[in-house]
C-alpha positions as CSV (number, residue, x, y, z in Angstrom):
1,X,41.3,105.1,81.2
2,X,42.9,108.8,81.6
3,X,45.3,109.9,78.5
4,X,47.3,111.8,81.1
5,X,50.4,110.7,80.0
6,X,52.4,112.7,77.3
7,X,54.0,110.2,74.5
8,X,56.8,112.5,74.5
9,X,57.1,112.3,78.1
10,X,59.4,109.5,79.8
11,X,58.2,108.5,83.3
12,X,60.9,106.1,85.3
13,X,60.8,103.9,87.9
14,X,56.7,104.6,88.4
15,X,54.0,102.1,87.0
16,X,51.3,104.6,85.1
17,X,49.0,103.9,82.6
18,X,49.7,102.8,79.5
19,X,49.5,106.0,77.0
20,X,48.8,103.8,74.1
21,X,47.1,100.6,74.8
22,X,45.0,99.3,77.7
23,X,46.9,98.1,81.0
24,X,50.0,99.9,82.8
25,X,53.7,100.0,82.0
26,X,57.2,101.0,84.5
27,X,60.1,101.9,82.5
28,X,62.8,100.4,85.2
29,X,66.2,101.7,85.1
30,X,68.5,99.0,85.9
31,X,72.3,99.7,86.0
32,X,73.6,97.7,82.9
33,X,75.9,94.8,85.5
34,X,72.9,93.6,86.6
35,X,71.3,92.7,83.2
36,X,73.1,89.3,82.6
37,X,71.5,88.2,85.9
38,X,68.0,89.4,85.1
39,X,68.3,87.9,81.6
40,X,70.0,85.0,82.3
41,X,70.8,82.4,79.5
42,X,68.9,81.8,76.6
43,X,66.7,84.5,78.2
44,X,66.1,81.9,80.6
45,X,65.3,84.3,83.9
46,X,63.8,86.7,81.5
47,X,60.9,84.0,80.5
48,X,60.1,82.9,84.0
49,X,59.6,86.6,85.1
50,X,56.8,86.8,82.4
51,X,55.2,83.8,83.0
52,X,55.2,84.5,86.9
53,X,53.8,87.7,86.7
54,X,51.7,87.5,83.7
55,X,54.1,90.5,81.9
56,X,55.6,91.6,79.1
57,X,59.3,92.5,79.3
58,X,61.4,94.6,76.4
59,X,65.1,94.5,77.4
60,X,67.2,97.7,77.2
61,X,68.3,98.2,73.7
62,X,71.2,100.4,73.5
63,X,70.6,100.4,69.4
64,X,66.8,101.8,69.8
65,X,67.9,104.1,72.7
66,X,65.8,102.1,74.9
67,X,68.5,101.7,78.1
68,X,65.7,100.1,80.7
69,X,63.3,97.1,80.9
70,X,59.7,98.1,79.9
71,X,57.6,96.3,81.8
72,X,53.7,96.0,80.6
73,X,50.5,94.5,81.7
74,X,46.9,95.1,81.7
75,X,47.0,94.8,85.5
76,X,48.7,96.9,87.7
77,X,49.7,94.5,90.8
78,X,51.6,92.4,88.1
79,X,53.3,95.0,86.4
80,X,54.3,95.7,90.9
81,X,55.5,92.3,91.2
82,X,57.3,91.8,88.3
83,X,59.6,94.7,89.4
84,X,59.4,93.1,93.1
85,X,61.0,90.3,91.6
86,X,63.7,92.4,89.4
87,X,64.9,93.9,92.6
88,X,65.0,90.6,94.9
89,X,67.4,89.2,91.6
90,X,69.5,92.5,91.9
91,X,69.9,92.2,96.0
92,X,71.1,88.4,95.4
93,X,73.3,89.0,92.7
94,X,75.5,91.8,94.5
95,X,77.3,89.8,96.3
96,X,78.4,87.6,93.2
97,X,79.9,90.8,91.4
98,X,83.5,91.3,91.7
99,X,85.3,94.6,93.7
100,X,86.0,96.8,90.9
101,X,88.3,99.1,92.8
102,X,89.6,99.9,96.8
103,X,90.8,102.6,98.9
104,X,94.7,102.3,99.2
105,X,97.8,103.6,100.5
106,X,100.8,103.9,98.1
107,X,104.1,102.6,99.9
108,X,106.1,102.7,96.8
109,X,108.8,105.0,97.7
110,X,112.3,104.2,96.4
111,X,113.3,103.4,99.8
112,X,110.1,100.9,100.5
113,X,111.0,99.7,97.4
114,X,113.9,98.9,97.6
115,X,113.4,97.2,100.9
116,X,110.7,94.9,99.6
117,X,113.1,93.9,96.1
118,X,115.6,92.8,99.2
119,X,113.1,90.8,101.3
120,X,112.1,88.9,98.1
121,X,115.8,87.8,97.1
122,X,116.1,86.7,100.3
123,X,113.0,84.7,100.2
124,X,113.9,83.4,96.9
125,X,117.4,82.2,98.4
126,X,115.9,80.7,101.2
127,X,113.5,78.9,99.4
128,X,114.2,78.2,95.7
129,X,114.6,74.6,96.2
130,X,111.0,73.8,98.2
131,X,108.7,72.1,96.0
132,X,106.1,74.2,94.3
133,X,108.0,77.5,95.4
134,X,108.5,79.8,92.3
135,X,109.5,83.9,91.7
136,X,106.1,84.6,89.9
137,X,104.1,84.8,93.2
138,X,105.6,87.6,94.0
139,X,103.7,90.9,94.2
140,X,105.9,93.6,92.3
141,X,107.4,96.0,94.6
142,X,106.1,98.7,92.4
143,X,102.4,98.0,93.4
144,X,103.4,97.7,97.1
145,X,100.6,99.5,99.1
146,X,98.0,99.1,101.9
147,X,94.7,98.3,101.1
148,X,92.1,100.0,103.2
149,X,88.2,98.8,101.9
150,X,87.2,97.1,98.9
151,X,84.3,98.7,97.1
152,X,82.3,97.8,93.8
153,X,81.8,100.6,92.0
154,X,80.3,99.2,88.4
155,X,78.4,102.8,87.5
156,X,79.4,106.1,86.6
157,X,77.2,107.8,89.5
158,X,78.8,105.2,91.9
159,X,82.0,106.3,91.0
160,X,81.2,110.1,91.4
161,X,79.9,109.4,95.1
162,X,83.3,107.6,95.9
163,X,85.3,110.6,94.7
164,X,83.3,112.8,96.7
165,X,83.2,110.8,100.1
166,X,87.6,111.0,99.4
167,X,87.1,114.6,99.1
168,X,84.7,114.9,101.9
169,X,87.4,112.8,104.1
170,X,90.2,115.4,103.7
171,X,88.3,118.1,104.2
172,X,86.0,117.2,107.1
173,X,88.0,114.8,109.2
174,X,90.7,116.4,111.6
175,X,92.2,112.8,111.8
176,X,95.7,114.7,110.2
177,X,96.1,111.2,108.3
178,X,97.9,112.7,105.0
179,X,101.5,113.3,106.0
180,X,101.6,111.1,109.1
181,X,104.7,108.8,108.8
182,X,103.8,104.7,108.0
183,X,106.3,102.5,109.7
184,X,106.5,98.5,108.6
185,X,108.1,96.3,110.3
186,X,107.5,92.1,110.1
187,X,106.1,89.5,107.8
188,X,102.7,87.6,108.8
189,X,100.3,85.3,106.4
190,X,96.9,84.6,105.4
191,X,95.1,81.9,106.3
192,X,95.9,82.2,110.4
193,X,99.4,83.0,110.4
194,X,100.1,79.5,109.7
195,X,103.1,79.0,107.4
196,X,103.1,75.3,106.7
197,X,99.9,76.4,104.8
198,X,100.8,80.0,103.4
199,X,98.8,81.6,100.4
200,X,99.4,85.4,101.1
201,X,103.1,86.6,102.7
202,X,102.4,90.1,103.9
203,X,104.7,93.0,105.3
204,X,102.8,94.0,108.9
205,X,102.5,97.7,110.1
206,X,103.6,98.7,113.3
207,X,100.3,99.7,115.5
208,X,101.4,103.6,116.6
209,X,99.2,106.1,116.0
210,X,99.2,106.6,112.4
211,X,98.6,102.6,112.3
212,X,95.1,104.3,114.8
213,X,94.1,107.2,112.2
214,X,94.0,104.4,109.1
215,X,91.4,102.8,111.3
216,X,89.8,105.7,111.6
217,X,89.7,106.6,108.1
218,X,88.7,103.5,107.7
219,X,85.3,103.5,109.7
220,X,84.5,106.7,108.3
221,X,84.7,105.5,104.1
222,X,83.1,102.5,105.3
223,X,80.3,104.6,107.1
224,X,79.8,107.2,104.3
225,X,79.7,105.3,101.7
226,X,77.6,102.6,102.5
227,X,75.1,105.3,103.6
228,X,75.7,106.7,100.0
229,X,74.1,102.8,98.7
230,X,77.8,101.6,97.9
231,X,78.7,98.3,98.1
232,X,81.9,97.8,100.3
233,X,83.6,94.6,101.9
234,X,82.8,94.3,106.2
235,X,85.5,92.6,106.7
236,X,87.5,93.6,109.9
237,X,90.8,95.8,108.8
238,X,93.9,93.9,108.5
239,X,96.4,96.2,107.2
240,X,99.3,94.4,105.7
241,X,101.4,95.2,102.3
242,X,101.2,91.4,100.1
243,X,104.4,90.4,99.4
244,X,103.7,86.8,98.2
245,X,99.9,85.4,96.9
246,X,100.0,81.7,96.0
247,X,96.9,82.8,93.4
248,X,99.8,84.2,90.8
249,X,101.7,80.8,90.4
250,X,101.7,79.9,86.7
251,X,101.4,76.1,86.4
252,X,102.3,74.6,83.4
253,X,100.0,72.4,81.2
254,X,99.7,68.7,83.1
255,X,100.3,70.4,86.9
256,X,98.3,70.1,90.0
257,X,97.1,73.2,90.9
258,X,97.4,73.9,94.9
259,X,95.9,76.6,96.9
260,X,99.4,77.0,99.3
261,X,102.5,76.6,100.0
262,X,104.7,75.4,103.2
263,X,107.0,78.5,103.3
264,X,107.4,77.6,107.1
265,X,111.4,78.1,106.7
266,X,110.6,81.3,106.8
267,X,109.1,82.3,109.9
268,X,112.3,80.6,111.5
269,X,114.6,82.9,109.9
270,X,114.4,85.8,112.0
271,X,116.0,88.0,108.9
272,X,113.1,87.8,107.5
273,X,110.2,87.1,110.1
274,X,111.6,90.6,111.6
275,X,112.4,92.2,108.8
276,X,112.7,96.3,109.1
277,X,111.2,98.2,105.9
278,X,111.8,101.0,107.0
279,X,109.0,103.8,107.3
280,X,107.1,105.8,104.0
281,X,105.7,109.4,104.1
282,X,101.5,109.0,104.2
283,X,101.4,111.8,101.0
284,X,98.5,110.0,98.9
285,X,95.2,108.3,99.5
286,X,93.9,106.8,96.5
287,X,90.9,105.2,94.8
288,X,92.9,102.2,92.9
289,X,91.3,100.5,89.9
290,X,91.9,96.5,90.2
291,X,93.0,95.2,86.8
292,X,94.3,99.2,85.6
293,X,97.7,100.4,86.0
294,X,99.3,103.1,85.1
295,X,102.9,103.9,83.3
296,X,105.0,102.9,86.2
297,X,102.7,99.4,87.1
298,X,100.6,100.8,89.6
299,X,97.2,100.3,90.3
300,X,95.3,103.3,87.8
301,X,93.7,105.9,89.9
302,X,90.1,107.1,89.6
303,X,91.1,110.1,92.0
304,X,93.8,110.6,94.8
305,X,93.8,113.0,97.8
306,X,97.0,114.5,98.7
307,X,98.9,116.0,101.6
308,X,99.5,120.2,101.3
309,X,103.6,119.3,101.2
310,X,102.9,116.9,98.3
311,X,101.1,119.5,96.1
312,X,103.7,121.6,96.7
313,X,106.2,118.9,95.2
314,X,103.9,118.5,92.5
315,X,103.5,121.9,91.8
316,X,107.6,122.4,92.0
317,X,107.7,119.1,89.6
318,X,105.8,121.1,86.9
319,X,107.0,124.3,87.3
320,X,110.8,122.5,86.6
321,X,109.2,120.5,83.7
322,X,107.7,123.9,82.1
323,X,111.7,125.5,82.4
324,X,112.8,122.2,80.5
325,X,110.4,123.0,78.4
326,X,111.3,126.6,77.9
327,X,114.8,125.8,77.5
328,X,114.1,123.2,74.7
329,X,111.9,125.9,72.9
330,X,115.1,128.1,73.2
331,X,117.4,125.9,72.1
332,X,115.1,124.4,68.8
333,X,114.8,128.9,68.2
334,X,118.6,128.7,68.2
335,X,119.1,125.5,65.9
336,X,116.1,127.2,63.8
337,X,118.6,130.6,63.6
338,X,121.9,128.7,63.0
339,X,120.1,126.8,60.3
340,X,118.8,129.9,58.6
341,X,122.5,131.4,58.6
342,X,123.9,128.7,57.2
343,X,121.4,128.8,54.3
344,X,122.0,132.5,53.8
345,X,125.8,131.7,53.9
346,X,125.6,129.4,51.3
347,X,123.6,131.4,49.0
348,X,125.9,134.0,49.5
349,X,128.5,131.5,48.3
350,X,126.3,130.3,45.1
């Protein structure tokens, strides 16, 4: 056997020959999500690879700075399969991780709002006395916003080619989405409109043509980045703005838990079944972080795009902040030189 293998040398991902003992070894990179399924419980999976394959595995070890599976054998082929079968776990697994983040559209303008506080009192009016009906499934106006695709985005690299497929988006698409004018107008629910068994109350947009671009958009993130290997969700678009999700009810300790609600009453009061939000400014697309917010309770950003007239806001935000700024130094100079004068008046006085 060929010593053409360096010790100091780290080959991934390629079954070579072992540079220390007889037989072959691949040192697999596996991103570290999919571990618990390779593993498994008790080491469970783990066990049944070996026997299968006639291997020996070492799991990644983060405290010997060993951060892949080390695969062994003294024949090649099972040293092959054994990874096979690593990679058949990790294709049936994906589907079982949760979305970490999605590509949405802020509507949380003090005007949209405001509209959406209004819509719920009403709800809550019209229904505080039906059974099971309570204020905590109400979605916060403050995280009021489209959602436009659901990704899962568990590694650092993922996360950089999600960034740069936004990026890419603004600067390659002459869709004009960013500053196009959002108008929403009606309530509908999930599952098939049907109210008598409502789980999700949602604000509808109008279909104009900025309601066409966010398709658009749409078809391209999905296209890009699941060229780019990221997992996304192929569901067809439905862009609504939740209002009401039956999955944030809080039961207490004893109480059957249902999956819905008859909010029928509802779409018989026209108030509310045609209720006018009004319209919102299209200034920011972002990549939102589920279970993240930030200071005012909305979904953390991993990046945002914005519209040219936004920057400009931003950028006149800042420059006011750095005056107020300024002016405080000035002011805390001028305390600082009162305070000295006083001392040197009252030493004068001693």
């Amino acid at each position: 056997m060929t010593e053409n293998t360096s010790k100091k040398v780290e080959i991934f991902d390629q079954v070579h020959e072992h540079p220390t003992q007889k037989g072959y070894i691949l040192k697999k990179k596996v991103q570290s999500h999919f571990y618990g399924f390779i593993i498994g419980r008790n080491q469970h999976k783990l066990e049944s690879i070996k026997k299968n394959n006639g291997v020996e595995i070492l799991i990644p070890d983060e405290i010997n700075n060993r951060l892949y599976f080390t695969i062994t054998s003294e024949e090649k082929s099972n040293v092959q399969n054994a990874s096979q079968e690593i990679d058949q776990i990790i294709k049936e697994s994906i589907p079982r991780l949760r979305w970490t983040h999605f590509i949405s559209i802020p509507l949380i303008c003090q005007e949209m709002k405001e509209k959406v506080d209004g819509i719920q009192k009403m709800i809550t009016t019209e229904c505080s006395n039906i059974k099971g009906f309570s204020e905590d499934i109400y979605q916060p106006s403050y995280k009021f916003h489209f959602t436009v695709l659901m990704m899962k985005l568990y590694s650092e690299e993922e996360k950089k080619t999600a960034i740069q497929v936004l990026k890419d988006f603004k600067t390659q698409q002459p869709i004009a989405l960013l500053g196009s004018e959002v108008k929403v107008k009606s309530v509908g629910c999930f599952p098939d409109n049907n109210f008598q068994f409502l789980r999700v109350l949602f604000a509808e947009m109008v279909e104009d043509e900025t309601f066409q671009k966010i398709h658009k958009a749409h078809k391209f993130f999905s296209t890009e980045l699941e060229k780019k290997g990221i997992v996304i969700d192929h569901k067809p678009l439905t862009l609504h703005g939740t209002l009401i999700n039956y999955r944030y009810k809080r039961y207490q300790k004893g109480e059957k838990r249902k999956r819905n609600i008859n909010l029928e009453i509802l779409k018989n009061n026209s108030q509310i079944a045609d209720y006018d939000f009004g319209s919102h400014n299209l200034s920011e697309i972002h990549i939102s972080t589920l279970g993240k917010y930030d200071t005012n309770g909305f979904y953390l950003p991993l990046t945002k795009i914005m519209g040219d007239q936004q920057k400009e806001i931003k950028n006149e935000e800042n420059e006011n902040e750095n005056e107020k700024e300024k002016e405080k130094e000035n002011e805390d100079e001028k305390e600082n030189e009162d305070e000295k004068e006083t001392e040197n008046e009252n030493e004068k006085e001693n």
